[in-house]
Structure formats: C-alpha cells, structure tokens
C-alpha positions as CSV (number, residue, x, y, z in Angstrom):
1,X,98.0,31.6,120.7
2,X,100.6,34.4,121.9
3,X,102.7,35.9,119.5
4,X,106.0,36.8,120.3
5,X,106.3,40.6,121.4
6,X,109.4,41.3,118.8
7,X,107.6,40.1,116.5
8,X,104.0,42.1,116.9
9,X,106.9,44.9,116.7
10,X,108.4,44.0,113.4
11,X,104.9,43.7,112.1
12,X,103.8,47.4,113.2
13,X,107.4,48.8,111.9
14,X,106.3,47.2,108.4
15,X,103.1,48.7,108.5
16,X,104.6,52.3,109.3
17,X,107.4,51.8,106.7
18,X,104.7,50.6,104.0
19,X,102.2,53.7,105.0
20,X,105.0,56.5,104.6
21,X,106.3,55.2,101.2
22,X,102.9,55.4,100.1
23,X,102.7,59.0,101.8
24,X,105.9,60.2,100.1
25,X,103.9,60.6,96.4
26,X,101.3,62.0,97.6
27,X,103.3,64.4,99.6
28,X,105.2,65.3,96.4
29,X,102.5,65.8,94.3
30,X,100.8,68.2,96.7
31,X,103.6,69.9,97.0
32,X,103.9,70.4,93.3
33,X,100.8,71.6,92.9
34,X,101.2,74.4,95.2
35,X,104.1,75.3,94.1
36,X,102.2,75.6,90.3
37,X,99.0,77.6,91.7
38,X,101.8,80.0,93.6
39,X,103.3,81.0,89.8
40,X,100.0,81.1,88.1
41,X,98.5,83.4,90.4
42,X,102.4,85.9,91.1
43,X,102.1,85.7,86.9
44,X,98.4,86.2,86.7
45,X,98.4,89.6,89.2
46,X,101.6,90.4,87.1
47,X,100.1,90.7,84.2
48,X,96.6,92.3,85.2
49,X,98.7,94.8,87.0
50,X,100.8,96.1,84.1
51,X,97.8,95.9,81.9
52,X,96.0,98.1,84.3
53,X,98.3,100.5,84.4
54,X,99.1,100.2,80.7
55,X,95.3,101.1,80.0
56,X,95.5,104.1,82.8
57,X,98.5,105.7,81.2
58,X,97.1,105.4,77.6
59,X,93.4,107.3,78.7
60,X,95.1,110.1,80.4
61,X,97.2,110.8,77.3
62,X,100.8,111.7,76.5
63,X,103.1,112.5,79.2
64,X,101.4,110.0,81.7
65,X,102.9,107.9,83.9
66,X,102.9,105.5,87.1
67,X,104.7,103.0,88.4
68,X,103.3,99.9,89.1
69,X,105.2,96.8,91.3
70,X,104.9,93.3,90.5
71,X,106.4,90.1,91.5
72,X,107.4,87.3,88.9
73,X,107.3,83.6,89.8
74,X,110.3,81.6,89.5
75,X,111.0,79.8,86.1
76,X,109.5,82.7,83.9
77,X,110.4,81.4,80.2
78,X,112.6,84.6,78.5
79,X,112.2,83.4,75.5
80,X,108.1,83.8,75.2
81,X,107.9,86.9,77.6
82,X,107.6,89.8,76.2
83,X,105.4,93.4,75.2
84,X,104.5,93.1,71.7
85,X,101.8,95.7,70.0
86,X,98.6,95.1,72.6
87,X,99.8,92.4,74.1
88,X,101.8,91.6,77.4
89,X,102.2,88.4,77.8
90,X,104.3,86.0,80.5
91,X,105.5,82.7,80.2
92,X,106.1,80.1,83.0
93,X,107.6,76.7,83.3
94,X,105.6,74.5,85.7
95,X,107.3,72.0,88.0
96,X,105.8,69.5,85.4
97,X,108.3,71.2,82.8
98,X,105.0,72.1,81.2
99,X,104.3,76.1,79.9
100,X,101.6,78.6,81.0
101,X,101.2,81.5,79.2
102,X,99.6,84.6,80.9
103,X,98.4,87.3,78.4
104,X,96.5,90.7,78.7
105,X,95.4,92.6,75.6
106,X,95.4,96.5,76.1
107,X,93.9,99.5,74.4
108,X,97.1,101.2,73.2
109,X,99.8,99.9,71.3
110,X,103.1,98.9,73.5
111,X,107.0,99.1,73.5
112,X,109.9,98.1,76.4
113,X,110.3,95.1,77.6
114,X,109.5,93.2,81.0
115,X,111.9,91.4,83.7
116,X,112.3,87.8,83.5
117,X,113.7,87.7,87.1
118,X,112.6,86.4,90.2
119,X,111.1,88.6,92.4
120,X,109.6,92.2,92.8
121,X,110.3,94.6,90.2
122,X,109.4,98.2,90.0
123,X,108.7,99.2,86.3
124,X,107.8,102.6,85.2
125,X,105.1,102.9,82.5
126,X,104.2,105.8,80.0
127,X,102.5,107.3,77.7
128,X,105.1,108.5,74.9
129,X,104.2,111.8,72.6
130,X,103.9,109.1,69.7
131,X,101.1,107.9,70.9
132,X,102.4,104.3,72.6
133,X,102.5,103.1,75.7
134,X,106.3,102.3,77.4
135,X,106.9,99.6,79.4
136,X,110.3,99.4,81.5
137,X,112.2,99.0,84.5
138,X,114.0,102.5,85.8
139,X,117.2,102.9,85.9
140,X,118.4,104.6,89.4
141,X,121.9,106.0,89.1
C-alpha cells in the first residue's frame, strides 16, 4: 500500500502542531520559574547586603557610615517592605501572584526606610549619636 504524498504531509504537520502545543506549557512554566529564582536571589543579596552593612556601621559606633548598592527585583510589595527595629525585611510578588518575604535580623536597632523600585539603588547607612542604625537613600542636589 502507497499512501498518498499530501497526505503523509498532513500527517507530519499534525504531529508538529500537536508537539509545540504541548511545548508551549512547558515553555511557560520554565520561564516562570526563572523569572521567580531571578527575584529571590536580587531580594535575597538585597537584603544580606544591607544587613551587612547595617551590622558594620553599628560595631564601629556613632558617626559610621558606608554605602552599600543593591538591586531590587521587579514586583517588590510596598506595603510589607520596610526597616522596623532589627529587622529589614523585603517583600516580592511571584509570577504566581504568590508572596516571598526576605528578612535579616541585625544587632542594632533600625530607622529609614528602603526603595520599592526596580533596579539599583544606592542607600547610605549610619550609625546615629542615639545609638540606631539609619537606613536611606541620599539625596544629591
């Protein structure tokens, strides 16, 4: 038996159409997840970085400071990120619509407040005479 040549054709088109909607989930997902691991770890180094720092400023004492750069992730939640007494802590939407929270506890108490912008930010932090360390972006100008 010979098949018909147009139709062998139409038979391998259906196959290819069948194996790249299949593809297109996968695809997707992988993608997504990706996309998640890039946040966690731009909000994890974020957060270890400022905590760092934090800890640095508050052993050498009053009058202290550095600057430290980080970069924030896209979809950083403003309403869960924040300094608050030992605590620096950044929230993040996942491309699930899920939250991570990324938190560091440090050995002085804190004040300021952190960016909730995409991208690199340059923030100063210091040891205050009052004993507690300041977090903040500079303000050139």
């Amino acid at each position: 038996m010979r098949t018909a040549r147009g139709q062998s054709a139409v038979e391998y088109a259906s196959i290819l159409v069948l194996l790249l909607i299949a593809l297109i989930p996968i695809v997707y997902i992988g993608l997504s997840t990706i996309e998640d691991s890039y946040r966690i770890s731009q909000a994890s180094v974020a957060v270890v970085s400022m905590s760092d720092a934090a800890d640095l400023v508050f052993a050498q004492g009053p009058g202290a400071s550095t600057l430290v750069d980080v970069y924030l992730p896209r979809s950083v939640n403003p309403a869960k990120t924040n300094v608050s007494g030992k605590e620096i802590r950044i929230n993040v939407f996942l491309t699930s619509g899920a939250e991570h929270d990324f938190f560091a506890i440090t050995r002085g108490n804190l004040t300021g407040s952190l960016p909730t912008s995409e991208g690199r930010h340059r923030l100063r932090i210091e040891m205050l005479a009052s004993g507690v360390v300041q977090i903040m972006e500079p303000s050139y100008g």
